[in-house]
C-alpha positions in Angstrom: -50.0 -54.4 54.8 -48.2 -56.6 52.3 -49.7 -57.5 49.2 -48.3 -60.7 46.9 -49.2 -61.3 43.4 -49.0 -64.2 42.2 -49.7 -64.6 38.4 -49.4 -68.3 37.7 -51.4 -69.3 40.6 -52.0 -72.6 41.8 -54.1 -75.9 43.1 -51.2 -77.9 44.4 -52.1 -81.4 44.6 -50.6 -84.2 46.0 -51.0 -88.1 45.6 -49.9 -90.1 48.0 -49.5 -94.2 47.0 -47.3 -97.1 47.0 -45.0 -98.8 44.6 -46.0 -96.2 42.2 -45.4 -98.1 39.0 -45.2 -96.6 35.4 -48.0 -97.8 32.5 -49.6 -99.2 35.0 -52.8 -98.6 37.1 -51.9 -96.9 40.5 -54.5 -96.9 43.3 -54.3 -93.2 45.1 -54.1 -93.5 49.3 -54.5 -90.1 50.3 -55.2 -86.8 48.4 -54.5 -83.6 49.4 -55.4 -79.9 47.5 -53.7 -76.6 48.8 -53.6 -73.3 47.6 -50.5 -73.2 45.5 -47.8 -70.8 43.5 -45.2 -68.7 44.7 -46.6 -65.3 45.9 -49.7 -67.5 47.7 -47.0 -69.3 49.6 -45.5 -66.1 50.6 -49.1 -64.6 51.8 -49.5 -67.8 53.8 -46.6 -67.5 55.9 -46.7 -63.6 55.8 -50.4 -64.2 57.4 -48.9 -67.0 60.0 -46.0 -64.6 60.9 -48.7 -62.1 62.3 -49.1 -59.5 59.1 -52.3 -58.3 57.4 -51.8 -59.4 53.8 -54.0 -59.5 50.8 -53.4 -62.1 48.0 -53.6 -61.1 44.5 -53.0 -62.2 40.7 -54.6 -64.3 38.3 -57.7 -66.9 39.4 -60.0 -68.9 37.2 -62.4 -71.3 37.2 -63.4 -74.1 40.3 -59.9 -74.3 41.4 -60.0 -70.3 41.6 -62.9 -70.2 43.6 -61.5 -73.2 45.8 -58.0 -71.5 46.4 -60.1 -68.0 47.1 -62.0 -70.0 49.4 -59.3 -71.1 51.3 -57.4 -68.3 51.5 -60.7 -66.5 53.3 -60.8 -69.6 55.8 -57.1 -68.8 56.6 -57.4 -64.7 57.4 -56.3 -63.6 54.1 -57.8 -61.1 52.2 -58.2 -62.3 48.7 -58.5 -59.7 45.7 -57.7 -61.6 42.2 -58.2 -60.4 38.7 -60.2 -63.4 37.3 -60.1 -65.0 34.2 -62.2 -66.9 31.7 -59.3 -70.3 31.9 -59.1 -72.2 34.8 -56.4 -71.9 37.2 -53.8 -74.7 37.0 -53.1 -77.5 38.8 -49.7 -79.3 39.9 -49.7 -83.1 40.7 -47.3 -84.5 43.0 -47.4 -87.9 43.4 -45.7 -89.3 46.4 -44.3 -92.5 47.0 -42.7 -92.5 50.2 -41.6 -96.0 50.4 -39.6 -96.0 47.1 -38.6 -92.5 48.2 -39.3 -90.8 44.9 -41.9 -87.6 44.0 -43.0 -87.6 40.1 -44.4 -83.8 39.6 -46.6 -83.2 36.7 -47.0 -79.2 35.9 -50.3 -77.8 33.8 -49.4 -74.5 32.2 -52.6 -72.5 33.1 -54.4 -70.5 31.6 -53.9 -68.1 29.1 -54.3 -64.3 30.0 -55.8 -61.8 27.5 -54.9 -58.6 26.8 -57.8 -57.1 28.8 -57.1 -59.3 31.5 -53.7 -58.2 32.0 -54.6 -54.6 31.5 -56.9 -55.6 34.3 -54.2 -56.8 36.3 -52.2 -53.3 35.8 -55.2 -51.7 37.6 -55.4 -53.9 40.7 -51.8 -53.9 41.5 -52.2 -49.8 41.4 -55.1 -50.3 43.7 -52.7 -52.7 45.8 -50.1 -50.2 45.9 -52.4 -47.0 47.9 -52.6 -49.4 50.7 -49.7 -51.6 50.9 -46.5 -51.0 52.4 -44.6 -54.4 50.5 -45.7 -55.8 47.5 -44.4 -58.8 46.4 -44.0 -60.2 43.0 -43.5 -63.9 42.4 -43.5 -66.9 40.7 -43.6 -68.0 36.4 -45.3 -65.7 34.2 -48.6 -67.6 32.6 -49.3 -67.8 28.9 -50.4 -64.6 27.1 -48.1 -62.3 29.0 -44.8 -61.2 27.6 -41.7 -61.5 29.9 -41.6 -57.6 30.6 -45.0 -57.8 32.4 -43.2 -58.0 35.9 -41.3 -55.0 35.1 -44.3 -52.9 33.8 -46.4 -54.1 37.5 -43.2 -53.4 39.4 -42.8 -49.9 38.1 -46.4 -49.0 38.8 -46.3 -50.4 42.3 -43.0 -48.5 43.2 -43.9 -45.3 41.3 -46.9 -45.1 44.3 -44.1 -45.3 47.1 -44.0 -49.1 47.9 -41.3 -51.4 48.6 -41.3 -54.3 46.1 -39.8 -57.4 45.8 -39.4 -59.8 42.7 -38.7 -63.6 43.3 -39.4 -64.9 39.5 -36.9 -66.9 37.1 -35.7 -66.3 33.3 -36.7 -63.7 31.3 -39.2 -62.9 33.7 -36.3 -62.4 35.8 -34.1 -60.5 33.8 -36.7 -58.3 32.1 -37.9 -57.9 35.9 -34.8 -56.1 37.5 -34.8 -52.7 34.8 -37.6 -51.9 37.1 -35.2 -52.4 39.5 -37.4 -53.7 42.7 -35.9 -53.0 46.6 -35.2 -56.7 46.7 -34.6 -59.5 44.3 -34.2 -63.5 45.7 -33.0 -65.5 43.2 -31.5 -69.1 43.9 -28.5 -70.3 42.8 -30.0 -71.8 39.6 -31.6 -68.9 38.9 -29.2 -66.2 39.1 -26.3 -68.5 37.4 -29.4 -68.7 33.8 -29.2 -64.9 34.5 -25.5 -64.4 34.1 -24.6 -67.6 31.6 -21.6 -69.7 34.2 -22.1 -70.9 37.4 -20.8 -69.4 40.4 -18.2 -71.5 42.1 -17.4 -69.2 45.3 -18.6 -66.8 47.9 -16.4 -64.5 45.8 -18.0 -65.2 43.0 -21.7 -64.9 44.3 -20.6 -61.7 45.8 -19.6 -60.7 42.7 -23.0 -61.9 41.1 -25.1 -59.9 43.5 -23.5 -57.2 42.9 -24.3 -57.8 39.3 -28.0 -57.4 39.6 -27.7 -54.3 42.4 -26.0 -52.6 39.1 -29.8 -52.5 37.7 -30.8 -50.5 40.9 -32.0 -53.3 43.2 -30.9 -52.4 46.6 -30.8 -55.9 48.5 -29.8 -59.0 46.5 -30.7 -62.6 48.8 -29.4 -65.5 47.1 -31.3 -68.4 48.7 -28.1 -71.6 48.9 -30.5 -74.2 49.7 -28.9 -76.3 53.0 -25.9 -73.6 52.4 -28.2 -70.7 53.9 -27.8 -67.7 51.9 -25.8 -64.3 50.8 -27.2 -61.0 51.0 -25.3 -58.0 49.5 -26.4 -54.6 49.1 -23.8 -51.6 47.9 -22.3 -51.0 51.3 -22.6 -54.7 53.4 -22.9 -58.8 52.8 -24.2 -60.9 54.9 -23.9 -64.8 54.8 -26.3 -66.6 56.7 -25.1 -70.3 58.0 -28.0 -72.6 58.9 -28.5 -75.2 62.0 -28.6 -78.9 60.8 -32.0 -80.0 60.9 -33.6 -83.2 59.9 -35.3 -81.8 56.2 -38.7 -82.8 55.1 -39.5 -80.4 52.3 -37.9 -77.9 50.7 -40.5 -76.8 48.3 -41.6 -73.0 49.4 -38.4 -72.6 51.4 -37.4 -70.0 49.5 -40.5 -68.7 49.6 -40.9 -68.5 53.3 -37.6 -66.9 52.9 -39.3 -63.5 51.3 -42.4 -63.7 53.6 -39.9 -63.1 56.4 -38.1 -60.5 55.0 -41.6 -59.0 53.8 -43.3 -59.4 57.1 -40.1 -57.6 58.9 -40.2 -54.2 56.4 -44.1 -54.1 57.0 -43.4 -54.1 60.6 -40.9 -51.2 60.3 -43.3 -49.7 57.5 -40.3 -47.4 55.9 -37.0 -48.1 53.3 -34.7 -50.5 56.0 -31.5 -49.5 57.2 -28.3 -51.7 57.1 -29.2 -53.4 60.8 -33.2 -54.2 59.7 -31.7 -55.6 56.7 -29.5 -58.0 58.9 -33.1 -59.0 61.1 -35.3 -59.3 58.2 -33.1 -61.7 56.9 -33.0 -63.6 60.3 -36.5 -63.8 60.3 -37.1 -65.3 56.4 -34.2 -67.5 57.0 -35.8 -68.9 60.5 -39.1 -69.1 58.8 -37.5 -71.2 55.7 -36.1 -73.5 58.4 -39.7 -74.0 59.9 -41.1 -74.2 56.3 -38.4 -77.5 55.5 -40.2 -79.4 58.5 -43.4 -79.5 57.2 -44.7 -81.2 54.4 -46.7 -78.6 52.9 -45.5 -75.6 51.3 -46.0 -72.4 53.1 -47.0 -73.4 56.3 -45.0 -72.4 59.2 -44.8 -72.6 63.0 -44.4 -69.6 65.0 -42.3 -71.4 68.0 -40.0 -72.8 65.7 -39.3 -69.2 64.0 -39.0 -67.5 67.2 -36.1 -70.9 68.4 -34.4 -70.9 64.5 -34.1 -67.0 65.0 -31.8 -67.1 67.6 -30.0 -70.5 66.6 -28.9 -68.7 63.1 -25.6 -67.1 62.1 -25.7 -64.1 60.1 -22.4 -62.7 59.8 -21.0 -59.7 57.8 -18.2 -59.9 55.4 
């Protein structure tokens, strides 16, 4: 089974309307409310790609019990430490004939100490019947940045693979737990070392950076560049099709679903070769996650055709 924790959970929203004008009074055409954050986007396309998975983190409030809801409606399992706040909500408001998207981000809630202590508990509970838990997404108010890195431990200290997709300090605090896998984006892991890689060299080099802290697979996601994996012995670089792009939001996270979804099939530490199909199957599953609107949601036909149409090659 794969687990995902996600502890910044939340109601994504979209507006969709036209000639979206500011300081002015704009009259909504469509509304649509998914279950939202990083680590619920992985679950969803974990749970599409044909694993058993069980969602977990932080919920609170109506749009807890709504994204708990909908989660049950879709096969998952649901099992979130709840709190007294609300869970957040991100607005997207969509104007498709000016061609612009204006997000608007609530913080959420703010997590107490016996909340969190809470949270310690469930992802031990997680870990006695999980073979992959993932960790991902911004840390909510109330938790200090090391809270990744005490949840990791706990999780891999029971046996399970783990992997951490998170940003910042989160990130950085994150890896002396050192998780299997770590999939930070360009963005992400150029904050973590202060300059910008400008090369496959250089990436390579970067990667290599955060395997120093014990993480045994680094994926950085390229966006329409594909992706470099490295590990201590082997690199991959994955080249992607051309496809006609609608949304890139959750890519990355469809990404780690894959991978995920590929070392609960195997159900034991990857070898070299897995490592070369898991990242086959997140890669295909990003692709089918960029045609659809929605974050997280995949098609299975598509992953089975991008899986054969990528190129993975080692360096």
């Amino acid at each position: 089974m794969i687990a995902t924790v996600t502890l910044n959970a939340a109601l994504d929203k979209s507006y969709q309307v036209e000639n979206f004008c500011l300081d002015k009074v704009n009259r909504v055409k469509d509304v649509v409310a998914v279950p939202g954050g990083k680590g619920v986007n992985v679950a969803k396309v974990a749970n599409t790609l044909g694993r058993e998975v069980t969602a977990s983190g932080f919920l609170g409030g109506s749009n807890g019990r709504y994204i708990d809801q909908c989660l049950l409606k879709l096969g998952i399992y649901s099992d979130f430490v709840w709190v007294k706040g609300d869970t957040r909500e991100t607005i997207a408001i969509i104007d498709k004939g000016q061609k612009t998207q204006t997000e608007l981000l609530e913080p959420g809630p703010v997590i107490s100490q016996t909340e969190s202590e809470s949270m310690k508990i469930k992802v031990q509970a997680l870990a006695h019947k999980s073979n992959v838990i993932v960790f991902s997404g911004s840390m909510p108010r109330g938790l200090e940045p090391g809270f990744y890195a005490k949840i990791l431990q706990i999780a891999k200290d029971a046996g399970v693979l783990t992997i951490l997709d998170t940003s910042g300090q989160s990130l950085s605090k994150g890896l002396s737990a050192a998780p299997f896998m770590c999939k930070p984006n360009i963005d992400e892991i150029s904050h973590l070392l202060g300059y910008t890689p400008s090369s496959t060299s250089e990436l390579v080099s970067a990667a290599k950076h955060i395997l120093e802290n014990g993480v045994e697979l680094a994926v950085v996601s390229l966006g329409k560049d594909g992706a470099l994996a490295v590990t201590e012995k082997f690199v991959w670089q994955i080249t992607l099709p051309s496809i006609q792009v609608v949304n890139t939001v959750g890519c990355g996270d469809a990404l780690v679903a894959g991978c995920a979804a590929y070392f609960d099939k195997l159900n034991s530490n990857p070898c070299g070769l897995d490592i070369e199909n898991a990242l086959r199957l997140g890669t295909a599953a990003a692709l089918s996650n960029a045609l659809s609107p929605w974050a997280g949601e995949v098609k299975n036909h598509e992953v089975k055709d991008f899986t054969a149409m990528l190129g993975v090659k080692k360096l």
